[in-house]
C-alpha positions in Angstrom: 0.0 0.0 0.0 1.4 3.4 -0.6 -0.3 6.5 0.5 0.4 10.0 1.1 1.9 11.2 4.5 2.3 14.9 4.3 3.9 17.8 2.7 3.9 15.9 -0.8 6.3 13.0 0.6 4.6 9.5 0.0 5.2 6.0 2.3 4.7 2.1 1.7 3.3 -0.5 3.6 3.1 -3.9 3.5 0.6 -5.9 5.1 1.1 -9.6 5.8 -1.5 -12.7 5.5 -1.6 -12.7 9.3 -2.5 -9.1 9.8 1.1 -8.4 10.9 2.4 -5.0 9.1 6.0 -3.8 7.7 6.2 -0.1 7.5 9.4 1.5 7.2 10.1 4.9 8.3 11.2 6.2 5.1 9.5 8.9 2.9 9.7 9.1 -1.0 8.9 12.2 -3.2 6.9 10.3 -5.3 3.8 7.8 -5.3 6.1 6.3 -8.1 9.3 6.0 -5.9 7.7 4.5 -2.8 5.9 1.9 -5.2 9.0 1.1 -6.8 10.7 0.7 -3.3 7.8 -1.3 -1.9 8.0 -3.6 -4.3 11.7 -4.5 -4.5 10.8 -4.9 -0.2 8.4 -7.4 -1.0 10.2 -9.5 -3.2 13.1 -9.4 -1.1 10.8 -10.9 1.8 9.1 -13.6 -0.9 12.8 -15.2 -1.1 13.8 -14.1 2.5 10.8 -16.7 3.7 11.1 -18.8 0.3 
């Protein structure tokens, strides 16, 4: 999920099958950056539990 936080900066989130939720403390200028970024994150944690 990536939403807008404030003062045009955007963040991702990633919410897990048990509810849990990653959400890192960085902020992008872009809806396209953080998407990018919070993608790469989850395929990094698909072989990380693979």
């Amino acid at each position: 999920m990536v939403y807008y936080k404030s003062e045009k900066c955007y963040q991702y989130a990633i919410i897990f099958g048990d509810g849990s939720i990653y959400q890192p403390d960085e902020i992008y200028p872009t809806a396209k950056k953080a998407l990018k970024l919070g993608r790469q994150s989850i395929q990094y944690l698909r072989n990380y539990f693979l």
